[in-house]
N, C-alpha and C positions, 0 to 999 in steps of 0.2 A: 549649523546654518552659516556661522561665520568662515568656516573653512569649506563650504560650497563655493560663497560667495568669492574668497582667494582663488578658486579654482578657475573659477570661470574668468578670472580675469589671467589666466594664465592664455587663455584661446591665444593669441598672438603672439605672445614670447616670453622669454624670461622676465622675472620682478626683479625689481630693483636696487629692493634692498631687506635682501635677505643674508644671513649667515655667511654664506659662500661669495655674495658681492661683498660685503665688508673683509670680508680675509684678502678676496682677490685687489682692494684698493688699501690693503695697510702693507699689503706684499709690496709693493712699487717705493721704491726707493731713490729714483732720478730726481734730482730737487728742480731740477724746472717742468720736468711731467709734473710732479707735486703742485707750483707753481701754477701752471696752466691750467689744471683741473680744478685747484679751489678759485682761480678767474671764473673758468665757465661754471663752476657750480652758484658763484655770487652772481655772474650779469645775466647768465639766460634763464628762462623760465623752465621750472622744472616740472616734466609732464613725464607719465608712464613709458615705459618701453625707450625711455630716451638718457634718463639722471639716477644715480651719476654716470659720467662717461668711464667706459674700461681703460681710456689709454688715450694718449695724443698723438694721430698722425702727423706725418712729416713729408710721404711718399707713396706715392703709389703707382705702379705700373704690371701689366701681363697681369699674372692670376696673384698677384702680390698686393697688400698693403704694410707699408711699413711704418714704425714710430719715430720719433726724432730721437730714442736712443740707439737706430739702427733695428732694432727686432724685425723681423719679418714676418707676418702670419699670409699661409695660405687663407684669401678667405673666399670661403663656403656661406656667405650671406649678400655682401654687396648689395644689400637693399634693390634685389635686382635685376641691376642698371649695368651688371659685366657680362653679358653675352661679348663682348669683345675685348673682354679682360680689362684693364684699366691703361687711360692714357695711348690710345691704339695711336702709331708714328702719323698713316694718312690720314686719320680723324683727327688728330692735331693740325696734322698742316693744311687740312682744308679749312677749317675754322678759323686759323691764321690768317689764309689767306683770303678767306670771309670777310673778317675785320677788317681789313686792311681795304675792302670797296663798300660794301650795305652791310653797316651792321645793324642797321630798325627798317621798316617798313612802316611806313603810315596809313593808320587806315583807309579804305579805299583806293588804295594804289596795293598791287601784287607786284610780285619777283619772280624770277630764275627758278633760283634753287625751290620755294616753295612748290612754282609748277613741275619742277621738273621731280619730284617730292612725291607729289600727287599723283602723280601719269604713273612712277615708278610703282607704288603701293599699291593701284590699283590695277597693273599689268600681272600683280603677283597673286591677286585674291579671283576666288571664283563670280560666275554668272553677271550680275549688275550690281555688284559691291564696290562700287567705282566712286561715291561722291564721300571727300573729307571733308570732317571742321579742325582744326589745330587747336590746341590748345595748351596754357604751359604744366598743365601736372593730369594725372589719372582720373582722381578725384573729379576734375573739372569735366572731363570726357563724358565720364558718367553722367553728371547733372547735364550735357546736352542732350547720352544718349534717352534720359528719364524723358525731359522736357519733348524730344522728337517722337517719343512714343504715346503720348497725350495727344498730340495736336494727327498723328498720323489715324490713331484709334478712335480721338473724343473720349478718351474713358483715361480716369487719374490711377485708378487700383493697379499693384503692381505686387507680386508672389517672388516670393527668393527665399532660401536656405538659409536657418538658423547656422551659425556659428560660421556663415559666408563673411570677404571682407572687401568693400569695391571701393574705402576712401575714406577720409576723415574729415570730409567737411559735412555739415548737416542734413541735406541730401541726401551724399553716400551714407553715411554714418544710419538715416533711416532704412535706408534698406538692406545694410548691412546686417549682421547676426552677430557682433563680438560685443559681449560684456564692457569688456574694458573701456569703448567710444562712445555708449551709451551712457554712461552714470552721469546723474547731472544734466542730462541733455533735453528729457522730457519738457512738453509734448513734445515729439518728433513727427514727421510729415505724414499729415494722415494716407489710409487708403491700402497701407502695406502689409500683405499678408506672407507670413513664415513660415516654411515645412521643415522641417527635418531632414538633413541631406541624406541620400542613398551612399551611405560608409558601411565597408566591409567588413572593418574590425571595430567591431563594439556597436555600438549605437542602436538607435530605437527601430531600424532595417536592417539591423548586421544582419550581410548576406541576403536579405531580400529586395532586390530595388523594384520587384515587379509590387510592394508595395508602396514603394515610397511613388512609383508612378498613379498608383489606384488615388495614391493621397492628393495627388497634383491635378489627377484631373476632377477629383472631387470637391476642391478650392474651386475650379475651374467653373466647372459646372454648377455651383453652388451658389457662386458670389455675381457669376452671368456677367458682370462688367469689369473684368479684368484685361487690362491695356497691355502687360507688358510681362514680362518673365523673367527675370537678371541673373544671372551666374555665371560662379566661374564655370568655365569649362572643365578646365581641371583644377581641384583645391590647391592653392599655391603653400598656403601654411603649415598643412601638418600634412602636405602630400595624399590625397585623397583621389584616385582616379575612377571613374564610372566606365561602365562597360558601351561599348558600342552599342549593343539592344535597348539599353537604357535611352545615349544620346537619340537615336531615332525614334523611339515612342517618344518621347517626351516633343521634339522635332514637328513628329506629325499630332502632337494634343494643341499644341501651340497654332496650330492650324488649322484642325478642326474646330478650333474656339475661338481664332480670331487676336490671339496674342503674339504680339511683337516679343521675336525671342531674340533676348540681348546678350549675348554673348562677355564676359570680363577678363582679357587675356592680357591685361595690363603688366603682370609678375612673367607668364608663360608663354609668350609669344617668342617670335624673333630665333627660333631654335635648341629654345629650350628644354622641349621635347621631342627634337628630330626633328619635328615638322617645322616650317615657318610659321605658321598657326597650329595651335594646338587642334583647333576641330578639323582639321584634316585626318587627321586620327580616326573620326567618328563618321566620315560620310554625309555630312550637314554642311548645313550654310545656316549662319547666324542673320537677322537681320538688319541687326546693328552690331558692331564691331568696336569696343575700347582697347584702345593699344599706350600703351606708353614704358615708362620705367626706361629700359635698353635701347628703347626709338632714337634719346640721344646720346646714344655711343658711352653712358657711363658719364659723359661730361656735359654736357648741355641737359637742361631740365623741356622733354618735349611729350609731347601724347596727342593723342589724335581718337576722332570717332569716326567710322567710316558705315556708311548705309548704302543700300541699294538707288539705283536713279528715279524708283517710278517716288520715290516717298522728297525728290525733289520739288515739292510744291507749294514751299512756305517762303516766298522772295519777301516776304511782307510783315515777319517778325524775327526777333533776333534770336538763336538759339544758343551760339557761342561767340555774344560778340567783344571778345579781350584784346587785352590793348596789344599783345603780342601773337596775336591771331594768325598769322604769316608771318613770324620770325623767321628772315634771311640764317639767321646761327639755325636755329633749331633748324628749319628745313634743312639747311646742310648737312649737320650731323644725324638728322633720320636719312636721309637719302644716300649720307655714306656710309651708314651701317649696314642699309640694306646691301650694299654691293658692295661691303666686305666678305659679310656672309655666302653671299655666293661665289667673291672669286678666290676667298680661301676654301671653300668647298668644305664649310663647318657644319653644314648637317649630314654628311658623310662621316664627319669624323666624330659628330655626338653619336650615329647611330653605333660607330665602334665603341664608344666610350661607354655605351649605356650598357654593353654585352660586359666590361670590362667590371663595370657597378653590380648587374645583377650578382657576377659570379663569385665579387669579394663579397656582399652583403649579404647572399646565401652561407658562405662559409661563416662568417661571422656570427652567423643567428645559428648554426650547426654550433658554433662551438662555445657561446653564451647564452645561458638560461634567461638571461638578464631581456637578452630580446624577444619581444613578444611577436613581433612583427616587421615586417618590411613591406615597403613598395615605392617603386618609383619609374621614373622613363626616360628617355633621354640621361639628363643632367640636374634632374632634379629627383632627390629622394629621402623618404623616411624611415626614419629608424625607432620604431615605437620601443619605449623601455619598459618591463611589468616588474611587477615583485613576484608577480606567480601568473605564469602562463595560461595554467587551470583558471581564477577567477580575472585576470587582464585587469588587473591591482596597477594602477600608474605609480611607476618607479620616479616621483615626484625629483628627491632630494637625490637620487641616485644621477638622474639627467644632468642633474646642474651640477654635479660632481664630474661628472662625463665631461660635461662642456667646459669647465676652469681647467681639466687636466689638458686636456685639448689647446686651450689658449696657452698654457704653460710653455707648451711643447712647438708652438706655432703655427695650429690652425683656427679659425675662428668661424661657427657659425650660430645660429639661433636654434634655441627650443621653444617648440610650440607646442601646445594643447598641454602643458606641463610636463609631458615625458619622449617627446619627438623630435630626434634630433634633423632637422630640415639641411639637406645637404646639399647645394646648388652651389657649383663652383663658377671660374670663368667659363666658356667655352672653347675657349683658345688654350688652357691649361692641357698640357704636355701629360703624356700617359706616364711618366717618371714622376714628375710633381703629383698626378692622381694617386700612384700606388705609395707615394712618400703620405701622403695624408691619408692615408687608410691605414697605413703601420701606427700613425700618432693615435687617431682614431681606436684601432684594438691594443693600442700599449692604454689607455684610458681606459675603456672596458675591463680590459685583464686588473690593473688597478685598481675600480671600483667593484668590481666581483671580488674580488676577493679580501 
């Protein structure tokens, strides 16, 4: 029971202090890294998936962060926020020159950049998915897109995926599916009901999702006043992609019944998976839209909720109303990422990159037993680890051996689900810097297999 209980709190990422993080912080030898890390371990609060820290930045830029002893890791996490690698030249210099006229807005007074934010965002999304709220983090997006699915439906009940993840405030956190955000948190916000996601490897539908849809609409149909549906579109954690037949039944159940389907592309947007939205992938339209993380450029903290026009009819309560609600920064740096994106012509070049991924990580699972699995799209993907292929035994201690040889050698990413190692680099990352971290990548493998 007690090492269930460990397990499930693995959903999200590595722990923190296990065997392999204490080797990897007695290894470090810089006496002001030393220094700086027992600071933040004394003044900040120590919460999961956060303490202690692996290392002390000093630098970051392109697909690079580096420490103040100089090290450089490719990273392959970026909490993210690197669809445009880090520190992009004109997402500096327009935010410079941001500051330097509106750097706040006051409520009830708009700006420039925010409109011109808005116009942009909604010239790129389909049908009448035109009206935004801003706000400063995911999390936040979420609790408007919840709140506007109440007031649009009249109905508070709202169905999402176990082991889903939309935020860490209390809110999100109820409708979420991770262990790890839940302890301690009960009661959590009534009305929410959980399925089981349609995953391919392993799980209580491996390989069937024409059940995991029977299960959805039998929530549906069951509980009769269900307002809302939330998920990710694509699993951002442990890489989990559903099929197109999937997204469109589910699509038209949401419709047949009268549920606001809320789409989570907070991690996946922005061309992370080729598409600018992930549900273009799928031939849908969401009815409500959470975007954030990469909105500001890796540097500004920005997100956004976006819904169709006719669900414009609530002038007369507040849905998101924060004090940075039209940030002049943030608008800028969403609006200049969008049109980075398109005028370096980066989803042209994730679609090469993702040919470049499937064909290393095929050879890869050819030539280690150790991989159970793969999948992934674009620039996002997983590398599930077994002990035995035959029973899909999570390769626990084996992953997080993967992942310290990995930081050794300078690249950094997370493992999720406890054996998954989630591979999301910059998007501007160079196909030389790609195939330099796939050689780190299987020199770690070949060293942990054997």
């Amino acid at each position: 029971m007690k090492q269930d209980k460990l397990q499930n709190k693995r959903t999200e990422g590595d722990i923190n202090n296990t065997h392999a993080r204490n080797e990897w912080i007695d290894g470090i030898t810089d006496v002001k890294t030393l220094r700086l890390l027992e600071k933040d371990a004394r003044y900040f609060f120590h919460q999961a998936l956060s303490s202690p820290c692996l290392d002390v930045l000093g630098n970051c830029s392109g697909p690079h962060i580096e420490n103040i002893s100089g090290k450089r890791y490719l990273d392959f996490h970026g909490n993210n926020v690197h669809q445009l690698g880090f520190s992009h030249p004109k997402l500096v210099q327009r935010l410079t020159e941001q500051l330097q006229v509106l750097s706040f807005s006051t409520r009830r007074y708009t700006n420039e950049p925010a409109i011109r934010f808005a116009e942009k965002l909604a010239s790129l999304l389909p049908s009448d998915l035109n009206r935004v709220l801003m706000t400063p983090n995911g999390s936040s997006a979420v609790g408007i897109a919840l709140k506007l699915a109440r007031a649009v439906t009249g109905k508070f009940k709202v169905v999402s995926f176990w082991d889903s993840f939309h935020g860490a405030s209390l809110d999100a956190v109820s409708v979420g599916g991770e262990a790890v955000f839940r302890e301690y948190m009960g009661p959590m916000m009534p009305g929410v009901e959980r399925i089981p996601p349609p995953v391919i490897y392993r799980g209580i539908f491996e390989g069937n999702e024409a059940k995991c849809l029977e299960y959805l609409e039998y929530v549906f149909a069951k509980e009769g006043d269900i307002g809302a549906f939330i998920a990710e579109t694509v699993r951002n954690t442990d890489v989990q992609l559903p099929s197109v037949t999937f997204w469109k039944a589910a699509r038209a159940l949401c419709d047949k019944y009268g549920v606001v389907l809320i789409l989570d592309e907070i991690p996946i947007a922005l061309g992370r998976t080729g598409k600018m939205f992930a549900f273009e992938h799928y031939g849908i339209e969401p009815d409500i839209l959470c975007l954030g993380k990469g909105l500001g450029g890796g540097i500004f903290p920005q997100a956004c909720m976006v819904t169709r026009d006719r669900y414009n009819t609530f002038p007369d309560i507040s849905l998101g109303h924060y004090t940075h609600e039209k940030s002049p920064l943030g608008a800028m740096a969403a609006l200049t990422t969008l049109e980075i994106i398109e005028e370096e012509k980066i989803l042209h070049k994730v679609a090469g990159d993702s040919l470049t991924m499937c064909t290393s990580m095929t050879i890869l699972k050819e030539k280690y037993e150790l991989i159970g699995d793969i999948r992934g799209r674009g620039l996002l993907w997983g590398v599930e680890l077994v002990t035995n292929r035959e029973t899909k035994e999570k390769a626990v201690e084996k992953a997080e051996k993967v992942m310290y040889n990995c930081l050794k050698n300078g690249l950094s990413f997370k493992v999720s689900a406890g054996n998954v190692l989630q591979l999301a680099p910059a998007l501007t990352i160079t196909r030389t810097e790609l195939k330099n971290a796939i050689q780190i990548l299987e020199h770690a493998l070949n060293s942990v297999s054997n």
